[in-house]
N, C-alpha and C positions, 0 to 999 in steps of 0.2 A: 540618665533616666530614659526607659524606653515608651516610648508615646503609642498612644494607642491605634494608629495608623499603621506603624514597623511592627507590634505586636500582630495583630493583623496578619500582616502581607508573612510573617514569619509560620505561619499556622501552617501552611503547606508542605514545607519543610520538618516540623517538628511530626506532621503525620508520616511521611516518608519515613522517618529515621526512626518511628514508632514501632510501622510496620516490617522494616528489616530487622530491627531489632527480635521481635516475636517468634523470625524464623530463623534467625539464628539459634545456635546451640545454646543450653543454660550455664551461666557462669562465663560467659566469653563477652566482657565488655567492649570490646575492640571491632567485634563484628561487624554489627550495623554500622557503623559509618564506613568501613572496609568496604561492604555489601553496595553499599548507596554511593561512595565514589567511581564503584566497577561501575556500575548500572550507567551514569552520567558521563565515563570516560568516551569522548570522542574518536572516531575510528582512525588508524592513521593505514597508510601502507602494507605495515608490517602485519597487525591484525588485521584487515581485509583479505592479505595473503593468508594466512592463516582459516580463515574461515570459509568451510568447505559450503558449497552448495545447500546443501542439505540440512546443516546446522544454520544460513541463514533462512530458510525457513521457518525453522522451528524458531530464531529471535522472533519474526513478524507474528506468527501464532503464537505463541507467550505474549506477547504484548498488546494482541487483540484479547487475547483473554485476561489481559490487566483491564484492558479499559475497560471491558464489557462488564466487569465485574467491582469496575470505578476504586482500583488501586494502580494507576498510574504514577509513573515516576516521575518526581520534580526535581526537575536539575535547574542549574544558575548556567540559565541561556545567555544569558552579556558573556558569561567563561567559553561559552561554546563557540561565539561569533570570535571570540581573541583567539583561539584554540584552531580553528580552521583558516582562521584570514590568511594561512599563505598557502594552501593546500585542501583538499579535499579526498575521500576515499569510500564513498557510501560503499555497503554491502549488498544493496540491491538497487532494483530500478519499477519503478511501479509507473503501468498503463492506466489511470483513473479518469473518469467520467470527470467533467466539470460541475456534478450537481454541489450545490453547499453543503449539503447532510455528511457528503464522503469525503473529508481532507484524510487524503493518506497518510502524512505523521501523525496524526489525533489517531485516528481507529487504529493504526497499529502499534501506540504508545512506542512512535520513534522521537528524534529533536534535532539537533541542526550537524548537518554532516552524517546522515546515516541511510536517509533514502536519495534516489534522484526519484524524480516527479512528473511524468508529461500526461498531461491532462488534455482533454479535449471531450467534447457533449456523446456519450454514447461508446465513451472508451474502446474504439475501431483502430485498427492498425494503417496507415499510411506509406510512401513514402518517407515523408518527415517523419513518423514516428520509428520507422526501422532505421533512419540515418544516428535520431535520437539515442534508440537504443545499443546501435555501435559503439558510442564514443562512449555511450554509460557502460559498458563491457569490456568491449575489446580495448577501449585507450585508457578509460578509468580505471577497471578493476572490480567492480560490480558482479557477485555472483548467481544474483538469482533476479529472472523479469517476472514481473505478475502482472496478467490482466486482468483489472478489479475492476467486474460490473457490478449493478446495486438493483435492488428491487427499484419500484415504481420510477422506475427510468423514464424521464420525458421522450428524450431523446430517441428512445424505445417505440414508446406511445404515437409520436410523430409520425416517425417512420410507418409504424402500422396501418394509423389512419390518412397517409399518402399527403401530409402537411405541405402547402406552399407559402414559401414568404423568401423572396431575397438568394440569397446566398444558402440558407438554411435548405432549399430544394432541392440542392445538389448535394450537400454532405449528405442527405436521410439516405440518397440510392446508396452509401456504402452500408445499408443493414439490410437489402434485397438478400444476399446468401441466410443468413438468417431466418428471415420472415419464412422462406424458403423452407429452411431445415426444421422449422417450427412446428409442431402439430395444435391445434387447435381442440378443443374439446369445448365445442360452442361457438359460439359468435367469432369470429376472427378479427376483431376490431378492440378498441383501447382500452373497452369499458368489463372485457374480459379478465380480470388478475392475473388466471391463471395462463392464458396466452402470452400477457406481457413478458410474465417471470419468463415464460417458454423461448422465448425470443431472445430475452436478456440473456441465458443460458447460454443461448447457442450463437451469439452473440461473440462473449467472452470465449466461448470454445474455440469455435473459427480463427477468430483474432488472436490466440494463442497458437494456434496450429500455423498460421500467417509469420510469424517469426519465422519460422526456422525453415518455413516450403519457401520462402520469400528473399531471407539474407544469407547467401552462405557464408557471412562472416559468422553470426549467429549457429548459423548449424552446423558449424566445424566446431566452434566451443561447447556448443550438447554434445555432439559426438565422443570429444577428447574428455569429458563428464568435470569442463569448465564452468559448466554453465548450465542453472536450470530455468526450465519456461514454465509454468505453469498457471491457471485460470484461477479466479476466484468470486466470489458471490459475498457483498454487503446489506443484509435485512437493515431496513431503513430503520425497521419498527424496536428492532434490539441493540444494534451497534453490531453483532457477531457478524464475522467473518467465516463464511465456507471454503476450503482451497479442492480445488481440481485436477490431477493430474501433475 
């Protein structure tokens, strides 16, 4: 007998297998769960190798526009954590802010084993973050970096209105190129939207351009067209994803 708790927790699953179902062709009972095992299959090696530049982008935009449009994939993540414990092979490597609004597997309808993650307030490039993104490329396998900023950026905001406290005084100077490249139309301070956005822009632009002027591990793999860098933009207020370049 099924209790009403497993009923329940089973809901998510039966939406999933719903929705592949519907796009599948008519008369093809076999599909949907064919459809919804691919979607859930774990990346190994072999598919990593396989999957060019360019095609994992287009996984991460497909999947932002799953979520955005709240038909995200539910897979049986306990199978995913037994499925990688001896290995791992993401397809890409994403640069994201530490705000909470932005977890990079949520907004781009990924799940365990499919992105690497380096987060940090204001999503800037570093040292540690170019050594980060070596090992997620050149040793892992990793085809595509994205620098994912997000509207109403604190981080942003900070920097703008020249914040001191601690340790946080020193990280803001790395958004001066920015604040810089910004144009202003108005106030040049936090209370402005349109300056913030301005900033956050050129922000992730910069920080994206910083890859490859910065590592030439990195920029031997754009060259040999191993490897793509590109920016992108999270609206707090809708979940969508902008990609750049």
């Amino acid at each position: 007998m099924v209790g009403r708790r497993d009923f329940l927790l089973a809901l998510p699953a039966l939406g999933v297998a719903a929705a592949a179902y519907g796009s599948a062709s008519a008369g093809s009972g076999a599909a949907a769960p064919a459809l919804a095992a691919a979607e859930c299959a774990v990346f190994t090696p072999a598919r990593q190798r396989e999957t060019s530049p360019d095609e994992a982008l287009r996984m991460l935009v497909e999947g932002n526009e799953r979520f955005v449009a709240g038909r995200t994939i539910r897979c049986d993540l306990r199978a995913q954590v037994r499925e990688t414990a001896a290995g791992q092979a993401p397809f890409a490597a994403i640069v994201g802010c530490i705000d909470s609004r932005v977890p990079p597997e949520l907004v781009f309808d990924q799940r365990i084993g499919d992105v690497f993650c380096a987060r940090i307030a204001g999503n800037f490039v570093n040292d540690d973050i170019l050594g980060s993104l070596e090992f997620a490329t050149r040793l892992s396998g990793a085809r595509l970096v994205v620098v994912l900023g997000h509207s109403e950026c604190g981080a942003v905001k900070g920097a703008i209105d020249g914040a001191k406290l601690g340790y946080l005084t020193a990280m803001l100077r790395n958004f001066a190129p920015a604040i810089k490249a910004a144009r202003a139309n108005g106030e040049a301070n936090s209370k402005n939207k349109g300056y913030v956005q301005a900033v956050a822009d050129a922000n992730a632009k910069l920080a994206a351009a910083q890859i490859t002027s910065r590592s030439e591990v990195l920029r031997s793999m754009v060259a040999k067209k191993e490897l793509r860098v590109v920016s992108a933009m999270h609206d707090v207020t809708t979940g969508r994803v902008s990609f750049v370049g």
